[in-house]
N, C-alpha and C positions, 0 to 999 in steps of 0.2 A: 328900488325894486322890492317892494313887499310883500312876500307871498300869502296863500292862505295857506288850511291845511288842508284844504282837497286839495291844492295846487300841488303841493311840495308831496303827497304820496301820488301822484300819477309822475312826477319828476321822476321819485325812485323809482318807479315802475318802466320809465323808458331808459334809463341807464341799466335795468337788469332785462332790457328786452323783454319783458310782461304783461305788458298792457292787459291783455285778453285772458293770461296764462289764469287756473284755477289754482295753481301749486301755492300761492298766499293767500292766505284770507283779507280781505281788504273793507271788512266790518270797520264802519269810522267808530271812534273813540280808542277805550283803553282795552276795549274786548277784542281788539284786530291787531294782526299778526303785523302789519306791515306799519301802522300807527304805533304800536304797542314799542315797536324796535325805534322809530323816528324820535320818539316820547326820549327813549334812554337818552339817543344821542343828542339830541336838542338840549336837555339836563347836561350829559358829561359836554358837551361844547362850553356851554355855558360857565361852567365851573373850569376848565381850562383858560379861556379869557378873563376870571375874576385869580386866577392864580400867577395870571401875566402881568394885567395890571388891577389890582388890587380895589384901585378907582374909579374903574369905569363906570358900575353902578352901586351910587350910594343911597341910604337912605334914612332918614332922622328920626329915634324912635323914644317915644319916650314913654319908658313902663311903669308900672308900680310894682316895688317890691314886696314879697310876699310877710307871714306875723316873722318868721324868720330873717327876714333880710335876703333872700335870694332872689333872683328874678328869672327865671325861666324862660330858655331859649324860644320853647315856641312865640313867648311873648315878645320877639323880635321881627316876626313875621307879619306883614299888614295887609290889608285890604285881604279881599275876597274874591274868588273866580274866576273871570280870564284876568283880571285886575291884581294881582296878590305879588307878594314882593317878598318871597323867599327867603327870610336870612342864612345866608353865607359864614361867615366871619364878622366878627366886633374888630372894629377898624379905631374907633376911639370911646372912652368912656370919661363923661364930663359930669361933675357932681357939684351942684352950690358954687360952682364956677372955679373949680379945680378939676385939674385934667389928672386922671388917674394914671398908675402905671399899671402893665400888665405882670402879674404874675403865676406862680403855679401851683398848686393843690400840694405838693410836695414843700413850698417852702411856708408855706402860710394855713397848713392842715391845722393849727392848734391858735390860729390865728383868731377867730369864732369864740371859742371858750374862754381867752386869754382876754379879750376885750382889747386886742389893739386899736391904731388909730392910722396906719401907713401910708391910706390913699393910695391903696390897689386893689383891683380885680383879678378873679382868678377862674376856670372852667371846674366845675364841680358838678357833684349831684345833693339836688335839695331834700332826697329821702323818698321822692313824688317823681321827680322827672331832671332834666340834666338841667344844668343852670348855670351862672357866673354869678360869685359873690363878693358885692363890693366889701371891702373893709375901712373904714370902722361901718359896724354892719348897721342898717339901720332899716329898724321893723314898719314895712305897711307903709313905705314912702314913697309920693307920686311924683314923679320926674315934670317940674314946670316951666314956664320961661324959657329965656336964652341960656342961661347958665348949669341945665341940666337936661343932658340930652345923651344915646347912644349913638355913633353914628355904625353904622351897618354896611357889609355888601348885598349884594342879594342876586338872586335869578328867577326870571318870570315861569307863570304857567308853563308846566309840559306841555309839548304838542299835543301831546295824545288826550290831555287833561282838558283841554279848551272845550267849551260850553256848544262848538259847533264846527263844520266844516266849513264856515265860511268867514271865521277869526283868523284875522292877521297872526302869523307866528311870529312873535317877540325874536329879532334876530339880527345883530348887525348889514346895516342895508348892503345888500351886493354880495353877500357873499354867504346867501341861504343854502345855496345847493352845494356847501359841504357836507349839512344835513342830508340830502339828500341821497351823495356819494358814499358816505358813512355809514348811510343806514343799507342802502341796495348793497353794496361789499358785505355784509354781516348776512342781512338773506339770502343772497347768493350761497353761504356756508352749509344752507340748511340740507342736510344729510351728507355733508362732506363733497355734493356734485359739483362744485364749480371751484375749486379754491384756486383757478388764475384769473378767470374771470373777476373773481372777489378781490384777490389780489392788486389787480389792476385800477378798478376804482376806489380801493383803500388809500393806494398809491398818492391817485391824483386829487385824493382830499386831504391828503397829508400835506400835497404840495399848495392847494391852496390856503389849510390852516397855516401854515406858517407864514403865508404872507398876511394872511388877517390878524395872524397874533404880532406881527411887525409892526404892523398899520396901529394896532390900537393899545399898545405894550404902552406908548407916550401919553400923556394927557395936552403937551405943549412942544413947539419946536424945537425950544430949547432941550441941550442938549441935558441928559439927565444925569449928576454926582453922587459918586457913595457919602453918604454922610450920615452923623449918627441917629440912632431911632430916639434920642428924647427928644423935647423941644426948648428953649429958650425960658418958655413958660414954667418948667422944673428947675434951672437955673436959677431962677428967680424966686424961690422957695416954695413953688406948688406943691 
């Protein structure tokens, strides 16, 4: 079941008994009240299921770093419009066919000047805009091939963002009108008039996010073990 996004705001609109009501504005895009609130919660959904499981949506990106050596987070993000693939979180960084490790702006600040060579990344800022710097740094270098690549999470288009009212919302199949519940419980709040009404359908999206974060927490049957975060491939002198 795919909804669109006219579908999924007349949804909220029957769970908050509204249909007709004038008390929300229901201007489609990002200028409407009731799109505008759908748009968050579509976003924060999204980002709750990429913090459950990490791999649900990935995506392979490969930038060029700047005369610096940094490469800029926006330059993680791809495509455009209803199509666009939001970067989340850097999930791995692969360089010349070494798998980097993650580090932190705290342990490798003087890492840049010093000219090390460690084979880690780290979140920082390029002076311009926020970034991640691989070390050993290397100026104006374009990620090719198999052997260099970032992999990414990401989250589609906001609702509220979509090109039209009659685009598919990007949402795990079956289980949209959490969206929907999440958004009508937060309208309902508007001027403090209804908070058990609101309360109620918070409730019962709460109880269906948990089963959807159950359902999609796994990427396989198998049952899933703590183990450690390097790989085999650092073992072996990456």
């Amino acid at each position: 079941m795919s909804l669109t996004r006219a579908q999924l705001r007349t949804q909220t609109q029957r769970h908050m008994d509204s249909v007709s009501s004038k008390r929300w504005d229901t201007t489609a895009g990002t200028t409407g009240e009731i799109d505008n609130e759908l748009g968050y919660v579509h976003f924060k959904e999204w980002t709750r299921i990429l913090n459950a499981n990490r791999h649900y949506r990935l995506n392979k990106v490969q930038p060029t770093t700047d005369a610096n050596g940094y490469i800029a987070l926006t330059g993680l993000t791809t495509g455009t419009g209803d199509a666009v693939r939001n970067f989340y979180r850097v999930i791995l960084v692969v360089i010349n066919n070494y798998i980097y490790k993650t580090g932190t702006q705290e342990e490798w600040a003087l890492g840049q000047a010093q000219g090390v060579a460690p084979r880690v990344w780290f979140l920082t800022d390029s002076g311009t805009a926020s970034a991640i710097l691989p070390l050993p740094v290397m100026a104006s270098y374009t990620f090719t091939g198999v052997g260099d690549f970032i992999w990414v999470n990401w989250y589609p288009t906001r609702l509220d963002k979509l090109s039209g009212d009659g685009v598919t919302v990007d949402f795990p199949d079956g289980y949209e009108d959490i969206i929907a519940l999440e958004a009508a419980g937060n309208l309902l709040l508007k001027g403090g008039a209804e908070p058990e009404g609101a309360s109620a359908l918070k409730k019962l999206a709460s109880d269906k996010r948990d089963e959807m974060l159950q359902d999609l927490s796994r990427e396989a049957a198998k049952a899933t073990r703590a183990q450690y975060e390097d790989t085999a491939a650092m073992w072996g002198g990456n």
